[in-house]
Biotite code that builds the C-alpha atoms (Angstrom):
import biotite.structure as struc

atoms = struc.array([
    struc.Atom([56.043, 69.774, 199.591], chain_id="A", res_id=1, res_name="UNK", atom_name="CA", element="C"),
    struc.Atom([53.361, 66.903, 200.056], chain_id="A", res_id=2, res_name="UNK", atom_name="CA", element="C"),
    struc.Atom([51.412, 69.231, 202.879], chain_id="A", res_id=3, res_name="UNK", atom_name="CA", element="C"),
    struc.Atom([51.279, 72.444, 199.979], chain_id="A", res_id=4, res_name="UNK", atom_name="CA", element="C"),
    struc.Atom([50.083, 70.325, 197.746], chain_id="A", res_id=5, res_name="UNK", atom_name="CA", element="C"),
    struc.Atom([46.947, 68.596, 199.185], chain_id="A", res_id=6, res_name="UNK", atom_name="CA", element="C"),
    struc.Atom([44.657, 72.044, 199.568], chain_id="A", res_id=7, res_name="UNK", atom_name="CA", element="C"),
    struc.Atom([45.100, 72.191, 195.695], chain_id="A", res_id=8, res_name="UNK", atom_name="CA", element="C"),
    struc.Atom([43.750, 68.263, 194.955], chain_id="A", res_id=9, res_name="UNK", atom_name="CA", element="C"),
    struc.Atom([41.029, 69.049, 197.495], chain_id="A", res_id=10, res_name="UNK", atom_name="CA", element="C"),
    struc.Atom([40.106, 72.040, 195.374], chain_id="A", res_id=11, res_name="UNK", atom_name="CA", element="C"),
    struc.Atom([40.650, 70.773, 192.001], chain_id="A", res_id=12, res_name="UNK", atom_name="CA", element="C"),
    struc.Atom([38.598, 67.803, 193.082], chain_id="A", res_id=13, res_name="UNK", atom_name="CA", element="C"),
    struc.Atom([35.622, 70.647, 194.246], chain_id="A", res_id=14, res_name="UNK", atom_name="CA", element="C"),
    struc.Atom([36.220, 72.285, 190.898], chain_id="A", res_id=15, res_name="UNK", atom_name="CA", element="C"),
    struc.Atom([35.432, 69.294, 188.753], chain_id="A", res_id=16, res_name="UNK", atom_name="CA", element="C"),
    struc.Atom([32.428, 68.060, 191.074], chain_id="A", res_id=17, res_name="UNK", atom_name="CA", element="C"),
    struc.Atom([30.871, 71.333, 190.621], chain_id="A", res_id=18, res_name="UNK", atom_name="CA", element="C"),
    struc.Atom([31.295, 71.194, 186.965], chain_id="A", res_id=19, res_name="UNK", atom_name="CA", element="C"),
    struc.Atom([29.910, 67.297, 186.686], chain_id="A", res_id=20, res_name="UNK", atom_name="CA", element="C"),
    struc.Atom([26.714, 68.683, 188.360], chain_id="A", res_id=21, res_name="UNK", atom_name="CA", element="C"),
    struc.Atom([26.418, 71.739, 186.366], chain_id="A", res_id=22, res_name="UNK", atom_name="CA", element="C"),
    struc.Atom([26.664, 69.127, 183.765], chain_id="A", res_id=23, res_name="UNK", atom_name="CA", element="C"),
    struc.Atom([24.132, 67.169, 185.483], chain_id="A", res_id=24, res_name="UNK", atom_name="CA", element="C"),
    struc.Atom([21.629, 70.038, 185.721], chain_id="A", res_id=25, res_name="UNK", atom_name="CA", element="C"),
    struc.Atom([22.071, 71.321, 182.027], chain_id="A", res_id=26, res_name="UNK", atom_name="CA", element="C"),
    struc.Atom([21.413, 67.779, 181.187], chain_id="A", res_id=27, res_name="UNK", atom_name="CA", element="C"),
    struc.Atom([18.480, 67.124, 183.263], chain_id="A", res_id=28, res_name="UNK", atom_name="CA", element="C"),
    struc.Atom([16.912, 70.485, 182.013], chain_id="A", res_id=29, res_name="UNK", atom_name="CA", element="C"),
    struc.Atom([17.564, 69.756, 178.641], chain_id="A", res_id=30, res_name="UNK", atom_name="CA", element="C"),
    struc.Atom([15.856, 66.442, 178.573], chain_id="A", res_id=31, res_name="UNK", atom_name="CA", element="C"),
    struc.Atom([13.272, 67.683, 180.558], chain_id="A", res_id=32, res_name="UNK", atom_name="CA", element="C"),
    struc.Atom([12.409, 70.872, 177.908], chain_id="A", res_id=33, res_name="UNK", atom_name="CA", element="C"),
    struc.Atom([12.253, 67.423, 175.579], chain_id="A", res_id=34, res_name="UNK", atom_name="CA", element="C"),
    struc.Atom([10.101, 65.467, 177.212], chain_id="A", res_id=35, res_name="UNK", atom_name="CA", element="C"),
    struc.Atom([7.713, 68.298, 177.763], chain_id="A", res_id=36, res_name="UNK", atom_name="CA", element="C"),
    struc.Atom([5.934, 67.583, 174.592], chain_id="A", res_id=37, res_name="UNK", atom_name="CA", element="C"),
    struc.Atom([5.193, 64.046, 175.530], chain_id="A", res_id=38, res_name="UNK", atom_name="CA", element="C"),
    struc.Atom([3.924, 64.834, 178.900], chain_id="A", res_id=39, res_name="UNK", atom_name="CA", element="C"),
    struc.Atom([1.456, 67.286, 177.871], chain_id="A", res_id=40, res_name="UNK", atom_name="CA", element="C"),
    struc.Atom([-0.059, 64.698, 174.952], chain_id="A", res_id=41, res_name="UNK", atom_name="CA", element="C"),
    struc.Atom([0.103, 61.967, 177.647], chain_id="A", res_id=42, res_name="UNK", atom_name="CA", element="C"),
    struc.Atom([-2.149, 64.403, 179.456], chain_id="A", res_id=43, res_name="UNK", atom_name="CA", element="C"),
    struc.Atom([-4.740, 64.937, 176.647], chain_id="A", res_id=44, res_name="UNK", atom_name="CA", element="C"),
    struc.Atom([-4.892, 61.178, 176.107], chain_id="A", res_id=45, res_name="UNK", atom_name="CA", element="C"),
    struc.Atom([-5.521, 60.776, 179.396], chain_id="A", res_id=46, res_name="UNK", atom_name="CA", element="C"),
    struc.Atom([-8.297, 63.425, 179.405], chain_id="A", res_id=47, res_name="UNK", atom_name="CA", element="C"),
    struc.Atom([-9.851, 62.084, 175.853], chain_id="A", res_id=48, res_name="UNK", atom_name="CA", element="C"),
    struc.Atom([-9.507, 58.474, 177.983], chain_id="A", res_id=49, res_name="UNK", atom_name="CA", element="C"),
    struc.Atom([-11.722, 59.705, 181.209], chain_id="A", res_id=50, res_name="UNK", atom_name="CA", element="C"),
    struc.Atom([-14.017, 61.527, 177.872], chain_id="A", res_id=51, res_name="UNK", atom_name="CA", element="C"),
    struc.Atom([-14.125, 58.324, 176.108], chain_id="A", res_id=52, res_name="UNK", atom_name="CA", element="C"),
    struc.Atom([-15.026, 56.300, 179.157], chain_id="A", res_id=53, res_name="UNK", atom_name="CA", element="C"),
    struc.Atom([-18.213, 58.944, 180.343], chain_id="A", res_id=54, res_name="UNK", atom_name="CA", element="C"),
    struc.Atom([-19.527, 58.770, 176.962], chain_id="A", res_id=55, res_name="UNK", atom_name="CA", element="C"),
    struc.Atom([-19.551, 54.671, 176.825], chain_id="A", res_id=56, res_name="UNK", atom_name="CA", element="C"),
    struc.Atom([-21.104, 54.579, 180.561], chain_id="A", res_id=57, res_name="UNK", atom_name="CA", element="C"),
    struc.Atom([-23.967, 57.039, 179.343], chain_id="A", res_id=58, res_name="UNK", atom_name="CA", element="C"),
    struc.Atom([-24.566, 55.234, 176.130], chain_id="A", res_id=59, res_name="UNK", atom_name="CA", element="C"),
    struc.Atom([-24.448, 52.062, 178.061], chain_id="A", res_id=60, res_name="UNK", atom_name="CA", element="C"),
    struc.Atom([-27.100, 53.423, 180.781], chain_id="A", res_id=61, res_name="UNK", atom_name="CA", element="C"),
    struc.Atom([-29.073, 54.616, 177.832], chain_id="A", res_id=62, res_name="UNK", atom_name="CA", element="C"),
    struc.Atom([-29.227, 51.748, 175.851], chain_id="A", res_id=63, res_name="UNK", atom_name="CA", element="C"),
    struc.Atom([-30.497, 49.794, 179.119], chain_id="A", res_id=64, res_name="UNK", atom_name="CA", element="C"),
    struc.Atom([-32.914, 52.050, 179.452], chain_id="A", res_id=65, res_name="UNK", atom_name="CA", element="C"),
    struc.Atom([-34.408, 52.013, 176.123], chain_id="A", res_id=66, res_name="UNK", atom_name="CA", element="C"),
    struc.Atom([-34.444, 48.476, 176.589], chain_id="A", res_id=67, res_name="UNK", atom_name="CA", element="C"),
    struc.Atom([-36.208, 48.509, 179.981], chain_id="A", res_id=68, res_name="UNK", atom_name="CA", element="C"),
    struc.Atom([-38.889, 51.169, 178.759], chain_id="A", res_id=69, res_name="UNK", atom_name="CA", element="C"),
    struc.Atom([-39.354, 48.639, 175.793], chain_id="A", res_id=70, res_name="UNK", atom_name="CA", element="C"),
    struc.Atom([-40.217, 45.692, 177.920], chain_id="A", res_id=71, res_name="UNK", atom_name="CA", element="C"),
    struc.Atom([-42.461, 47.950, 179.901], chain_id="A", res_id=72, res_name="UNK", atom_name="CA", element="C"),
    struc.Atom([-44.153, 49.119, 176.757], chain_id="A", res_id=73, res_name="UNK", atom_name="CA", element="C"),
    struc.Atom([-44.144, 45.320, 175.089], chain_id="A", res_id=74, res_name="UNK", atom_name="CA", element="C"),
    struc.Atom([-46.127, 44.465, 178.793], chain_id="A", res_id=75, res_name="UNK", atom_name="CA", element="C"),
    struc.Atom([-48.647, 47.501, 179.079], chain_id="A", res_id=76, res_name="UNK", atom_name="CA", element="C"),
    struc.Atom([-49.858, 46.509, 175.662], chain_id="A", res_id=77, res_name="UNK", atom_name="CA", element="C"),
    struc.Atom([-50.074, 42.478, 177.037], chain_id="A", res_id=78, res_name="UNK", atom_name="CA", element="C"),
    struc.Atom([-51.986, 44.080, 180.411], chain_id="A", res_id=79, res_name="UNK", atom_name="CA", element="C"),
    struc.Atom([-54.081, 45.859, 178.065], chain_id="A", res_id=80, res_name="UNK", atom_name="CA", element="C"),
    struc.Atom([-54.897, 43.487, 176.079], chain_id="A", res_id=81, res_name="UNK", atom_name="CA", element="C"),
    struc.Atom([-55.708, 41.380, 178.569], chain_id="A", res_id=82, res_name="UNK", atom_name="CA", element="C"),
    struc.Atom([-57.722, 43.982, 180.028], chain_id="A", res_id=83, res_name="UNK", atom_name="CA", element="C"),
    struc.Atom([-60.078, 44.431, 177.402], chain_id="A", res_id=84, res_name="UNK", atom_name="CA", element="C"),
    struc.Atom([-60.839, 40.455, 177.091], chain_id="A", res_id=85, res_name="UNK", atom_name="CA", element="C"),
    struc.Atom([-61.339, 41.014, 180.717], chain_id="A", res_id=86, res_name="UNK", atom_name="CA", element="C"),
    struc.Atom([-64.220, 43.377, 180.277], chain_id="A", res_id=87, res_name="UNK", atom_name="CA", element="C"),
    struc.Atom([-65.828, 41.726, 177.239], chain_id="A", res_id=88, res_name="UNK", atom_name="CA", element="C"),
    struc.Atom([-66.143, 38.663, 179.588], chain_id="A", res_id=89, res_name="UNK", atom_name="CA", element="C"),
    struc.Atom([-67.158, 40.288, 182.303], chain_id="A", res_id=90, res_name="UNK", atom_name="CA", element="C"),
    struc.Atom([-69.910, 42.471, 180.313], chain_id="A", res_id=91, res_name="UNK", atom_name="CA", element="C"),
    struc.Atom([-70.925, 38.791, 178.328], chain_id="A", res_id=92, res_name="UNK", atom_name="CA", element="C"),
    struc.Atom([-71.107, 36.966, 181.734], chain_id="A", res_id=93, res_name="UNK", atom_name="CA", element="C"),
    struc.Atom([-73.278, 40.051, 183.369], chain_id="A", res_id=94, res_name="UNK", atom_name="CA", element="C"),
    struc.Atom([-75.727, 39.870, 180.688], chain_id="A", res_id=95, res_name="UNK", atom_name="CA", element="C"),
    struc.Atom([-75.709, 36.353, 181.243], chain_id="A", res_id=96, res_name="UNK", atom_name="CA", element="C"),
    struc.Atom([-76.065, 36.708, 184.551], chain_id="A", res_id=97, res_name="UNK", atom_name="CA", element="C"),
    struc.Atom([-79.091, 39.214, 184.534], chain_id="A", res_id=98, res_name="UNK", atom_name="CA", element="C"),
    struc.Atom([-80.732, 36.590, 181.819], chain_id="A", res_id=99, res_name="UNK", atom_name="CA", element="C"),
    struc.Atom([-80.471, 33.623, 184.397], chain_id="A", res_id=100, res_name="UNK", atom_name="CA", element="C"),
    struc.Atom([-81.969, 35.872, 187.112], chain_id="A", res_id=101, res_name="UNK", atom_name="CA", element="C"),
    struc.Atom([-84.720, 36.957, 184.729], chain_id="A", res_id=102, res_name="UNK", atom_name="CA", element="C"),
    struc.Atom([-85.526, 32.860, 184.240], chain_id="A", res_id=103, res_name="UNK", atom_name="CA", element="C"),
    struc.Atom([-84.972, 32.071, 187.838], chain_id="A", res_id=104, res_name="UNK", atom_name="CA", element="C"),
    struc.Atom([-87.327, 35.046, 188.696], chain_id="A", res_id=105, res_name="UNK", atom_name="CA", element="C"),
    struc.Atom([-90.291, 34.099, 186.288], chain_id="A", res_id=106, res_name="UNK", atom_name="CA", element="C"),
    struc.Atom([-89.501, 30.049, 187.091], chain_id="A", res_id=107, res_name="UNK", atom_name="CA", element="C"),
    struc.Atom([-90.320, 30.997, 190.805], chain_id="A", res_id=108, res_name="UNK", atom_name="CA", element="C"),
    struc.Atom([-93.297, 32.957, 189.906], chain_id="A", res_id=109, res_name="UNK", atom_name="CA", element="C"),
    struc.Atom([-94.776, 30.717, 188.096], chain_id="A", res_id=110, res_name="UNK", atom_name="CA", element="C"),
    struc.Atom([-94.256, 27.874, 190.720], chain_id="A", res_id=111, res_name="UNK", atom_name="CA", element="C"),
    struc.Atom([-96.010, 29.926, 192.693], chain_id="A", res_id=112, res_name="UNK", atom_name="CA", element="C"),
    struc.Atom([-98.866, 30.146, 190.926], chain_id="A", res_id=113, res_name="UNK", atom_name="CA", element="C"),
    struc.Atom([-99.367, 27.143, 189.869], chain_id="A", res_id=114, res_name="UNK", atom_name="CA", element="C"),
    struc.Atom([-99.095, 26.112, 194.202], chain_id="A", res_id=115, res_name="UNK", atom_name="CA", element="C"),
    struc.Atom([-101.904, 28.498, 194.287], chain_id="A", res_id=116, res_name="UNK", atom_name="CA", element="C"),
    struc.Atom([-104.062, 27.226, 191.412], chain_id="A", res_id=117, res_name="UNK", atom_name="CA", element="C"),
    struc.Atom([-103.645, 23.516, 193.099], chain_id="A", res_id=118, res_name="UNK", atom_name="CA", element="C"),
    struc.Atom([-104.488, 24.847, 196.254], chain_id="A", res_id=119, res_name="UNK", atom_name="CA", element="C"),
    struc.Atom([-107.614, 26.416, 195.075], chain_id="A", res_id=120, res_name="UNK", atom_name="CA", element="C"),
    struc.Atom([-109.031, 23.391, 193.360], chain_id="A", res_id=121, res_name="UNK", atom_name="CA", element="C"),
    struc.Atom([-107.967, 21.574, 196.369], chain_id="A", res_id=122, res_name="UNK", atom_name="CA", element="C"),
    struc.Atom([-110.432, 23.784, 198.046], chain_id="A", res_id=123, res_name="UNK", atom_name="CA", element="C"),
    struc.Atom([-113.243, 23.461, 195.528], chain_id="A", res_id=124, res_name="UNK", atom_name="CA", element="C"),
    struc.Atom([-112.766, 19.313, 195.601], chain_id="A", res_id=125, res_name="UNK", atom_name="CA", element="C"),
    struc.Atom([-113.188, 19.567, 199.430], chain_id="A", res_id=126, res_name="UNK", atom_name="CA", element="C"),
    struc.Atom([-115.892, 22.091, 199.782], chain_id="A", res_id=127, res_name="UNK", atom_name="CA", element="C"),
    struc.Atom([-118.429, 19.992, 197.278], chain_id="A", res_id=128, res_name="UNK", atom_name="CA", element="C"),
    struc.Atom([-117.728, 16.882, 198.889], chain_id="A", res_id=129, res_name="UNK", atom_name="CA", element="C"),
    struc.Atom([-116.065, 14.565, 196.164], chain_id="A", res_id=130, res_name="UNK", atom_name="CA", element="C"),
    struc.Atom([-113.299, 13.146, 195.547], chain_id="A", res_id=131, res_name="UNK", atom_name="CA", element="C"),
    struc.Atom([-110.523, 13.939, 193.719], chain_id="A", res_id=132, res_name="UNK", atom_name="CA", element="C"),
    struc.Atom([-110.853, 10.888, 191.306], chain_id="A", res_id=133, res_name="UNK", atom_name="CA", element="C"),
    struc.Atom([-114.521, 11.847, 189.769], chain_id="A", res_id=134, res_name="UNK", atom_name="CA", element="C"),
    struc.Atom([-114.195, 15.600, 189.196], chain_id="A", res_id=135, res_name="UNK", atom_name="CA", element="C"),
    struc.Atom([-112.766, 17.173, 186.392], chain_id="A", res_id=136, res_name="UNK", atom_name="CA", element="C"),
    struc.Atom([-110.627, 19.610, 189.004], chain_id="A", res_id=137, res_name="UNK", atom_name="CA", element="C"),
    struc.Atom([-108.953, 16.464, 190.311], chain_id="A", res_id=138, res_name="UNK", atom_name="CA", element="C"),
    struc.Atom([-108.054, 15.574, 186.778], chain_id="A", res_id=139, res_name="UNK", atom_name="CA", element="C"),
    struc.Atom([-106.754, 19.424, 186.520], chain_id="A", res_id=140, res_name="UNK", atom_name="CA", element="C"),
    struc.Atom([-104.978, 19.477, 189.874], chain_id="A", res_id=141, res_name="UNK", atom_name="CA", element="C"),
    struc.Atom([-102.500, 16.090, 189.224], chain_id="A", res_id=142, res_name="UNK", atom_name="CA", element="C"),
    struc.Atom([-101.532, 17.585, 186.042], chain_id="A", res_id=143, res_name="UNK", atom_name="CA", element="C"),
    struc.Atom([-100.572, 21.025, 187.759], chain_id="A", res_id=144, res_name="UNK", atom_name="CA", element="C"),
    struc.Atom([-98.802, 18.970, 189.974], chain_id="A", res_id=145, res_name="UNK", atom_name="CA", element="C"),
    struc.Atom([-96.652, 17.085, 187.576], chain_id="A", res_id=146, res_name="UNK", atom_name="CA", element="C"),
    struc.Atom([-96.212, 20.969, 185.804], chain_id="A", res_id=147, res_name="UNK", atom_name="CA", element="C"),
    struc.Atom([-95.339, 21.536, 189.632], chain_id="A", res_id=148, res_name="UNK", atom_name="CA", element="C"),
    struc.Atom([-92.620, 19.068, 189.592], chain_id="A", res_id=149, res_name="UNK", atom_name="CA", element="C"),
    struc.Atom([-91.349, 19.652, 186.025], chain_id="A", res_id=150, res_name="UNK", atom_name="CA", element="C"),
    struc.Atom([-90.926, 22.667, 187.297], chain_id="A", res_id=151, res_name="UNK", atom_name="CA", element="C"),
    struc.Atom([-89.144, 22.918, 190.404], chain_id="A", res_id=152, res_name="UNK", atom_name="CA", element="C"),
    struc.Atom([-86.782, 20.886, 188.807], chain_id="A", res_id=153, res_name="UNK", atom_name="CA", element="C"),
    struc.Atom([-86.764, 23.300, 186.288], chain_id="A", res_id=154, res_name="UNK", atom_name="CA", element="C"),
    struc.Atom([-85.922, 26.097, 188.570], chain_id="A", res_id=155, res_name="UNK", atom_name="CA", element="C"),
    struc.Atom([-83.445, 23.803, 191.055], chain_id="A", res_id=156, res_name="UNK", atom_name="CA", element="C"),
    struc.Atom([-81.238, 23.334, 187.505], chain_id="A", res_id=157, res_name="UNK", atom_name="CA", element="C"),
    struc.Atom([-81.467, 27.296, 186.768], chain_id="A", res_id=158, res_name="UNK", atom_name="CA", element="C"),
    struc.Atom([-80.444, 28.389, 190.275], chain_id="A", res_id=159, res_name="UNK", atom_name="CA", element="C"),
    struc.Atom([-77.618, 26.119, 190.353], chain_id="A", res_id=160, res_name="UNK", atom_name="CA", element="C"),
    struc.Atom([-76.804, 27.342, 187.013], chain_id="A", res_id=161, res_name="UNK", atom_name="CA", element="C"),
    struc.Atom([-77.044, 30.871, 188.488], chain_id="A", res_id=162, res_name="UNK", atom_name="CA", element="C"),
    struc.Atom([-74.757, 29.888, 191.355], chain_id="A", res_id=163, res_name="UNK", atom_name="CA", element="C"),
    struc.Atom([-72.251, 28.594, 189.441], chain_id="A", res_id=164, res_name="UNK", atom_name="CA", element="C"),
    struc.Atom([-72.587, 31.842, 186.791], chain_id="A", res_id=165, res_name="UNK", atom_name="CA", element="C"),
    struc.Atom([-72.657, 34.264, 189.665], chain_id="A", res_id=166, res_name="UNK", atom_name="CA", element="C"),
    struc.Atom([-69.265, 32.955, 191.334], chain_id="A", res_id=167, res_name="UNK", atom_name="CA", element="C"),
    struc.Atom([-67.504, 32.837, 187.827], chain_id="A", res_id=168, res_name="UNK", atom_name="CA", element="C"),
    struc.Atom([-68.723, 36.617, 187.286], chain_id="A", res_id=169, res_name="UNK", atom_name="CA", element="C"),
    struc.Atom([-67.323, 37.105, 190.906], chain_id="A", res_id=170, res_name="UNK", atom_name="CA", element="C"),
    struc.Atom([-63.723, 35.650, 189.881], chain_id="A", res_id=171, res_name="UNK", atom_name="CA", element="C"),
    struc.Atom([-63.676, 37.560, 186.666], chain_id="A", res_id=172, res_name="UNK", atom_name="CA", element="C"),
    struc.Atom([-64.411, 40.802, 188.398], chain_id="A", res_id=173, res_name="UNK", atom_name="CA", element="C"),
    struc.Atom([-61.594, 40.200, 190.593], chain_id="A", res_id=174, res_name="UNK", atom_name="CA", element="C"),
    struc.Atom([-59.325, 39.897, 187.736], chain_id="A", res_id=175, res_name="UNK", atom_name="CA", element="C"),
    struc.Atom([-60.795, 42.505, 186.190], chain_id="A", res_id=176, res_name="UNK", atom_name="CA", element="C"),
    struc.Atom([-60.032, 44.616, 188.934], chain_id="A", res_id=177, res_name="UNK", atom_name="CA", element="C"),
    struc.Atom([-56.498, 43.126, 189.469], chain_id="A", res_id=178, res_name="UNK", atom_name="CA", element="C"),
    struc.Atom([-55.849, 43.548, 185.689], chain_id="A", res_id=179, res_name="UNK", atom_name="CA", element="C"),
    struc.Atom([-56.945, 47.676, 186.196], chain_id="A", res_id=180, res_name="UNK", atom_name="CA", element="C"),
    struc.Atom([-54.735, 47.820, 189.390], chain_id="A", res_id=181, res_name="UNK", atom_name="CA", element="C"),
    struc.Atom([-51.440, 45.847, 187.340], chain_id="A", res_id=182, res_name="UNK", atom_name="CA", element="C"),
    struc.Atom([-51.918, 47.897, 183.894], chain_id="A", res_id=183, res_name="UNK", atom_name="CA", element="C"),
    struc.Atom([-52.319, 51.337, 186.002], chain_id="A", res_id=184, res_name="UNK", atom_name="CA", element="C"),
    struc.Atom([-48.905, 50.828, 187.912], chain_id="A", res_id=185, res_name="UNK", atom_name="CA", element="C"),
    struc.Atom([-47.321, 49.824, 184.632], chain_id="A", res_id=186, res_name="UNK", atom_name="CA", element="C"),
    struc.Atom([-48.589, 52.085, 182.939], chain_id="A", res_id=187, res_name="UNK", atom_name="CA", element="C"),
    struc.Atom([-47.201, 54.649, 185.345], chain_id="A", res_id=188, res_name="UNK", atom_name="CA", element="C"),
    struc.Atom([-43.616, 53.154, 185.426], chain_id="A", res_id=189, res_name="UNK", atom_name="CA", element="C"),
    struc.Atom([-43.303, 53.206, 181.419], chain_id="A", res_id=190, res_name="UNK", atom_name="CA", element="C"),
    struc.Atom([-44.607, 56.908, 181.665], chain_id="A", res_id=191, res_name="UNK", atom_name="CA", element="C"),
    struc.Atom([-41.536, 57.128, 184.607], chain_id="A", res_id=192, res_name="UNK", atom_name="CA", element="C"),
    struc.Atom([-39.359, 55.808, 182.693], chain_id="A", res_id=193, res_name="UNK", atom_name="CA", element="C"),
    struc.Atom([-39.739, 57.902, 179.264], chain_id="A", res_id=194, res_name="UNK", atom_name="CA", element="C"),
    struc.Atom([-39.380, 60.651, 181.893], chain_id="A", res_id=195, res_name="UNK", atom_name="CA", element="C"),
    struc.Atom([-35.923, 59.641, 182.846], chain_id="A", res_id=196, res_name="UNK", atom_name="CA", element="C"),
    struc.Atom([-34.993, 58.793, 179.517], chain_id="A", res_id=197, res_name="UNK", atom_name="CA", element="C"),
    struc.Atom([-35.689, 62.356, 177.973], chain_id="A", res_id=198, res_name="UNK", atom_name="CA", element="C"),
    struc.Atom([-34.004, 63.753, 180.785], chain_id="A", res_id=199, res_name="UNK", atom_name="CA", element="C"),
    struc.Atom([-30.728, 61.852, 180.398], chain_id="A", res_id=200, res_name="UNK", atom_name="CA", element="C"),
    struc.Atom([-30.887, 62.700, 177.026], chain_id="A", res_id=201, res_name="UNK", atom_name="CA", element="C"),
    struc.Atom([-30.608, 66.313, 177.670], chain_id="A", res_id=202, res_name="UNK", atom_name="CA", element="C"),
    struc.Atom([-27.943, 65.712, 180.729], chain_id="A", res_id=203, res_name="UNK", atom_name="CA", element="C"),
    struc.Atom([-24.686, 66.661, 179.217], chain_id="A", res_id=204, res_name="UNK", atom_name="CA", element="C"),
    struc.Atom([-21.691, 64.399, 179.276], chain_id="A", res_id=205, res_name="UNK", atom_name="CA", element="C"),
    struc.Atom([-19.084, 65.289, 181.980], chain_id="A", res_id=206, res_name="UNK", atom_name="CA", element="C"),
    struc.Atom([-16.049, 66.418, 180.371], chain_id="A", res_id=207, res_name="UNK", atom_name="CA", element="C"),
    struc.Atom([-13.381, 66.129, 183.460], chain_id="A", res_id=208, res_name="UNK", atom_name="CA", element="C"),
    struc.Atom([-10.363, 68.577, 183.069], chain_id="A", res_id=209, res_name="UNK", atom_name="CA", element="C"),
    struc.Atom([-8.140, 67.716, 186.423], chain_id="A", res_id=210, res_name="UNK", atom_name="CA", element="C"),
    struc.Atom([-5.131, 65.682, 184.512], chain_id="A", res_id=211, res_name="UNK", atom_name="CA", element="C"),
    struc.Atom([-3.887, 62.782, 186.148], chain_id="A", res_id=212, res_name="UNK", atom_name="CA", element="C"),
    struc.Atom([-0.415, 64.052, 187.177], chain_id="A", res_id=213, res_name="UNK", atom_name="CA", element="C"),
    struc.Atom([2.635, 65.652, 185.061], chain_id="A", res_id=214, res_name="UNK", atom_name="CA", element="C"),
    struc.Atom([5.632, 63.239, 184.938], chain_id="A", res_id=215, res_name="UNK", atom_name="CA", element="C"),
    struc.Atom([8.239, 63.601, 187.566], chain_id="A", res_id=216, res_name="UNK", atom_name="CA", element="C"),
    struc.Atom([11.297, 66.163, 187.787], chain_id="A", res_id=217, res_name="UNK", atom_name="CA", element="C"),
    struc.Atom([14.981, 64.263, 187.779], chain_id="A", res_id=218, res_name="UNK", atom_name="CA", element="C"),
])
């Protein structure tokens, strides 16, 4: 009868699904067991990849660095350089400096002694009652007073001459000192920066062994 018949479809029908997914199953577990190989070398590739990757950053930040500390280096040498012109200037222009003062010092003096000399046969001219044009002092004192002249014109040029030296000394010392100030700091970042660069040297490279991910069940 139709009615007797339909439980056994139904169960036949059971049967065979049960079998297609036990098919299934076997299937999916046998390609998985093949694939197994190629996930775990898809994992070390992955891990030599993040390797690979470390290395060229720290080679990269390395070779910047070396690059960096060179250009410091190349510029403390410049600075130094530069330094040491500095001070041969500045110990050329002192000496300079302390000869001008020396001239200016004995160009005064002697200005001042001659004033005094003039002044003295001034004195005697007046005292004995003659004039200036028919004694031999008279005679002496015009021609201390043209020495007079030559001379204060001699000392006007030096002090402006010593002006102009001393406020070129002044600028040069300022350099100087500027030079000192810019070689020291540079100095100090080069030494900084071969610091560094030793240190990242002995930094080892990060190995990373968390794998980026297994592939997927079916």
């Amino acid at each position: 009868m139709a009615t007797a018949e339909e439980p056994n479809d139904e169960d036949d029908k059971l049967k065979e699904i049960d079998r297609e997914i036990s098919d299934l199953r076997s299937s999916k577990k046998v390609l998985f067991e093949n694939m197994k190989p190629f996930s775990d070398e898809l994992e070390k590739i992955a891990q030599r990849e993040r390797e690979c990757i470390d290395i060229r950053h720290r080679l990269t930040s390395e070779q910047h660095d070396r690059e960096r500390h060179q250009q410091t280096v190349q510029r403390v040498i410049e600075l130094e350089a530069e330094l040491k012109q500095a001070k041969c200037e500045n110990v050329k222009l002192s000496d300079t400096n302390r000869k001008l003062k020396q001239s200016l010092d004995q160009a005064a003096k002697y200005s001042r002694a001659q004033k005094r000399k003039i002044a003295e046969l001034e004195n005697v001219a007046t005292v004995s009652g003659q004039s200036r044009s028919e004694t031999g002092d008279s005679v002496a004192v015009v021609k201390l007073q043209k020495q007079l002249g030559h001379t204060m014109e001699e000392l006007s040029r030096t002090k402006e001459e010593w002006n102009k030296m001393r406020q070129r000394l002044s600028d040069v010392q300022e350099r100087l000192t500027v030079a000192e100030q810019v070689t020291a700091a540079t100095q100090q970042r080069a030494l900084q920066e071969s610091d560094n660069s030793e240190q990242l040297e002995l930094t080892p490279v990060h190995q990373p062994t968390t794998p980026t991910g297994s592939l997927g069940k079916f």
